[in-house]
N, C-alpha and C positions, 0 to 999 in steps of 0.2 A: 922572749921565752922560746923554750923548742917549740917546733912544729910539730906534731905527733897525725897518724894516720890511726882512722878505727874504718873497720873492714865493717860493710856490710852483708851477714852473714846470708839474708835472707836471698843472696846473690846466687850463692853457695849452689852447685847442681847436687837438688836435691834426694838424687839415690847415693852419692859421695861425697855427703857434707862435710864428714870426721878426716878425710882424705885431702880436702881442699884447704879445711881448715889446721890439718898437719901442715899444710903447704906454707902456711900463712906465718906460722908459727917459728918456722924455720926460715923464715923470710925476717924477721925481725918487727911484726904487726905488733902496735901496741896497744892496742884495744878492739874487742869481738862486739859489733854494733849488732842490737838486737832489738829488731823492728817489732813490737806488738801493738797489733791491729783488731781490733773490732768489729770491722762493719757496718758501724753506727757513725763515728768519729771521722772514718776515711771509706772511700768504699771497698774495703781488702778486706780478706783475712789473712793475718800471719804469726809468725813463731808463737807458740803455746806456750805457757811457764813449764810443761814435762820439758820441750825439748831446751828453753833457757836453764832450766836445773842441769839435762843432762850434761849439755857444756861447761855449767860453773863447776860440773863433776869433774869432768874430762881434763879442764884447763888452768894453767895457772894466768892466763891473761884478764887481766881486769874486763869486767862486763861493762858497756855501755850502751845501757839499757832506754829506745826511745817507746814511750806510752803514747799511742795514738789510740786511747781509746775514750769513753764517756767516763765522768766520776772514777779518776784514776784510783782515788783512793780505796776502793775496793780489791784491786789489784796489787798495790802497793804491798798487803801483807803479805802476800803468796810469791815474792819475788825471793831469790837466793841472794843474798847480798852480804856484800864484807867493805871490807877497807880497801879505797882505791878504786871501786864500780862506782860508775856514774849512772845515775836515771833524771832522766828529762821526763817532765810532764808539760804539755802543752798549756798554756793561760785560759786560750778558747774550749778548752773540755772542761770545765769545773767551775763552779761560783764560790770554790773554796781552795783556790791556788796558794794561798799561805800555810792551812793547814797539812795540804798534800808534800809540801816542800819539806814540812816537820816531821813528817810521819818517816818520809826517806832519810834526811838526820839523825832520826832514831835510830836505824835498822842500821848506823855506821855507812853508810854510801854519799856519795857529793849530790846534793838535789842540785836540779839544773833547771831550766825555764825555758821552752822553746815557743819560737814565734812564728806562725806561719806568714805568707809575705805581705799581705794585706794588713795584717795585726799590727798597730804601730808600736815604735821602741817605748813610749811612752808606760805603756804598761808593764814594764819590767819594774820601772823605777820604786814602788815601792814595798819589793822582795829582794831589793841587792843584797841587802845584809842575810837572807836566807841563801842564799844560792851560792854554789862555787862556777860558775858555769855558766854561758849564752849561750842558745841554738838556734843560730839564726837558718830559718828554713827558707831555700833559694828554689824551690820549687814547692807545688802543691803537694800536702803527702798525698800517701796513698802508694804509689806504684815508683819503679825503680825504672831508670830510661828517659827521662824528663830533662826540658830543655831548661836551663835558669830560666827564670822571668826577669824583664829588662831592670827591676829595680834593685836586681840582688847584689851588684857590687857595691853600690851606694849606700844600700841600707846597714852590712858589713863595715862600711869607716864609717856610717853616723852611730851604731852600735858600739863602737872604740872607743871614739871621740864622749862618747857618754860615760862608755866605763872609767874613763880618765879622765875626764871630769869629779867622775864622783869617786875618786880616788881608790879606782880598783885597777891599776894598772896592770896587777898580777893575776885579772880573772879573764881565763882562756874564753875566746870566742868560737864555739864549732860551728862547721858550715856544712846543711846538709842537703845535695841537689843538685845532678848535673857537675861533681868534682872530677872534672878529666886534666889530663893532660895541658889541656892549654888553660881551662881555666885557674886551676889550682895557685900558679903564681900570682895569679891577679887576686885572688881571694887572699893570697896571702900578705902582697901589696895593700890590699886594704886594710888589712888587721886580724885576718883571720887566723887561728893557731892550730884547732884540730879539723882535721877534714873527713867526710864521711865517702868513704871511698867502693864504690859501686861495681856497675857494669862498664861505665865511661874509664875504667882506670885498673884495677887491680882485676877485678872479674872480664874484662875485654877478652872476647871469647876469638882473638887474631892473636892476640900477646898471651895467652896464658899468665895462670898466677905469679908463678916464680919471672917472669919478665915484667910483668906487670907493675909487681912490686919495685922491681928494682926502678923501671923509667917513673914512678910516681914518689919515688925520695928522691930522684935525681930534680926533682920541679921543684923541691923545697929550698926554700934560702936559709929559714931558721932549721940547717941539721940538728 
């Protein structure tokens, strides 16, 4: 399947986010990754659903939307959502990961399952049938700048090797964590399909955006 990039927005220099994210747009980005943070869940706080709305305002790019907060499902309704946005809610924030998956179903958006690295795949296995989507997390969240952790290529092909297993060979795996330049082919070597694309890569404050972009579709093998 293609490869696809979602920009992480929360990169964005934030007196020129509209400006950065026109950059992005005109670049050929196919998804506005959208980090909400808590406090509780990670120790950040980031994008508010005002400024998530004001973008689903602004743009016609699919939202991909990541929940790092406690009991998503309270947030869940307050999200702007349509056909084609993805949201990820974490396994380890909720004792009710099945129903948070249905609630995003509802609202028309692809629920997604992220894992953080210590979280084994094990726990995915009985919401394949809820989910369009993997997120495998190759760094702690919380903060942007992050080095993989050693088990993130690995966990990436035992994440595939499971979805192919269980005969989902057509559900994308996103990798979010340390996606630069060099890592990117390996992530993709493993199985990976969407990448979350940071400071290491599109936001690299040497390369600028509009180069940025370009050298991080040049890594991809599935154009």
């Amino acid at each position: 399947m293609k490869s696809q990039l979602s920009a992480s927005i929360m990169c964005a220099a934030s007196l020129k986010m509209e400006q950065d994210l026109d950059i992005l747009v005109q670049a050929g980005i196919d998804y506005f990754h959208c980090d909400m943070m808590d406090g509780q869940f990670v120790p950040n706080l980031m994008l508010s659903t005002e400024t998530i709305r004001a973008v689903k305002a602004r743009y016609r790019i699919p939202l991909d939307i990541h929940l790092m907060v406690e009991e998503p499902e309270h947030v869940i309704p307050w999200l702007p959502l349509g056909e084609g946005d993805i949201v990820s809610v974490h396994y380890e924030s909720t004792r009710h990961v099945d129903r948070a998956l249905q609630m995003i179903a509802e609202k028309g958006a692809v629920p997604a399952l992220a894992l953080n690295p210590a979280t084994p795949l094990c726990c995915a296995e009985n919401v394949l049938d809820r989910i369009g989507m993997l997120l495998v997390m190759t760094v702690n969240p919380g903060f942007a700048g992050q080095k993989m952790v050693p088990c993130g290529l690995d966990k990436i092909a035992r994440a595939r090797k499971m979805l192919d297993d269980a005969g989902k060979n057509d559900m994308p795996i996103q990798v979010d964590g340390n996606c630069s330049l060099e890592n990117i082919p390996k992530m993709e070597a493993a199985g990976a399909n969407i990448f979350v694309v940071g400071t290491s890569s599109v936001f690299s404050r040497t390369l600028g955006i509009q180069k940025g972009m370009e050298l991080t579709r040049q890594c991809l093998q599935n154009k």
